[in-house]
C-alpha positions as CSV (number, residue, x, y, z in Angstrom):
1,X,-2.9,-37.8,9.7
2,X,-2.7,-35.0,7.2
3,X,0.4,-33.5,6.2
4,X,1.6,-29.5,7.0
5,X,1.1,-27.3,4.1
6,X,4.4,-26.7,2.3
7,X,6.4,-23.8,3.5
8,X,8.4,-21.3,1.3
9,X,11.2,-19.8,1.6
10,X,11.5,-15.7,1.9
11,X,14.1,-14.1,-0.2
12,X,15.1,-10.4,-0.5
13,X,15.3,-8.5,-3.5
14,X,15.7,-5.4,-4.5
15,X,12.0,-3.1,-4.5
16,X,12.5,-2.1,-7.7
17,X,12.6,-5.7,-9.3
18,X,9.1,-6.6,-7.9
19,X,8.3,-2.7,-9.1
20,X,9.4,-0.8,-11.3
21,X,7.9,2.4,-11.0
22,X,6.0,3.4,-7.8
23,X,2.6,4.8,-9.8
24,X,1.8,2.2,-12.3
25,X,3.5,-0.7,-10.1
26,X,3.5,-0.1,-6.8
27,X,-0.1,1.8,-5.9
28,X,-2.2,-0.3,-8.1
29,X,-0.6,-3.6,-6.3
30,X,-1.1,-1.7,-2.8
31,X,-4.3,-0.6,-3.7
32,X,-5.6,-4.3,-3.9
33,X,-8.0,-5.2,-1.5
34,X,-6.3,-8.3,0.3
35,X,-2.7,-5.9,0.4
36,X,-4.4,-3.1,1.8
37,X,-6.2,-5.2,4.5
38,X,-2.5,-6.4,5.6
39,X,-1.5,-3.0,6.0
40,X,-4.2,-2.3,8.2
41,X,-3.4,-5.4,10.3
42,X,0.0,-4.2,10.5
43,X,-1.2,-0.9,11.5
44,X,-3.5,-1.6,14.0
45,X,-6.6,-0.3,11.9
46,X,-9.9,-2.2,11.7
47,X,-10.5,-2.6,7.9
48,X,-8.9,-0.5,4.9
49,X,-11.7,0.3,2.2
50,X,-10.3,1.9,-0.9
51,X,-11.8,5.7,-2.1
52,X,-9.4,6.5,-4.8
53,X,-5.5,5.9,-6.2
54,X,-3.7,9.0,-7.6
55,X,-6.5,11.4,-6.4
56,X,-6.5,15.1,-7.2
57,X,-6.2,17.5,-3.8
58,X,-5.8,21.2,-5.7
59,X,-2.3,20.3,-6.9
60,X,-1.5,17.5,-5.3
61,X,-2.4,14.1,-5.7
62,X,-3.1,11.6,-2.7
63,X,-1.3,8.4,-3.9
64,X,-4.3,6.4,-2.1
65,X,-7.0,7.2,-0.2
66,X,-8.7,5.1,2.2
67,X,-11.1,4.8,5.1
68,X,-11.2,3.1,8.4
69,X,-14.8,3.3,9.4
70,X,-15.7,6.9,9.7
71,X,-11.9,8.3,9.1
72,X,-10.0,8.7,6.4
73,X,-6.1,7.1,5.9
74,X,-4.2,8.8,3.3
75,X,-1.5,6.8,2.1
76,X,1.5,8.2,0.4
77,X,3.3,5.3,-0.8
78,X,7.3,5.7,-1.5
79,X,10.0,2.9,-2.2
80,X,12.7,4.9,-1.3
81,X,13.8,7.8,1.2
82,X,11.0,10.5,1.3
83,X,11.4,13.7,2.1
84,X,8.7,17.0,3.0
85,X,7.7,17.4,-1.0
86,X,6.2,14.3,-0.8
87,X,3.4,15.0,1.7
88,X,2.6,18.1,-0.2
């Protein structure tokens, strides 16, 4: 008989220990493939394929752009309370 794998043990911490600043922290970890694939599991989406991170829309930028099939998922990523100049 083979043993369980070992569990761990979840611990809070702060957001901005794990990252420190949203751009050149947080959206490039996001970004990653595997991360954005639980998102889309979370969000009920079929598969999240990465366009673009900080892409240019006149002059705004789209933290990260995605697709889901033949749609396209804008992310606007924020570690803290957002507020309307954030979605442009």
């Amino acid at each position: 008989m083979t043993s369980p794998p070992p569990l761990s043990k979840l611990e809070r911490v702060p957001l901005r220990e794990a990252w420190n600043q949203e751009a050149s922290d947080f959206t490039p970890w996001l970004a990653e493939d595997n991360n954005l694939q639980a998102l889309a599991e979370a969000l009920g989406l079929s598969e999240l394929q990465l366009v673009a991170s900080e892409h240019l829309v006149g002059v705004f930028k789209l933290n990260i752009l995605c697709t889901d099939g033949d749609q396209q998922v804008v992310i606007e990523r924020q570690l803290e309370q957002t507020d309307h100049k954030h979605l442009g």
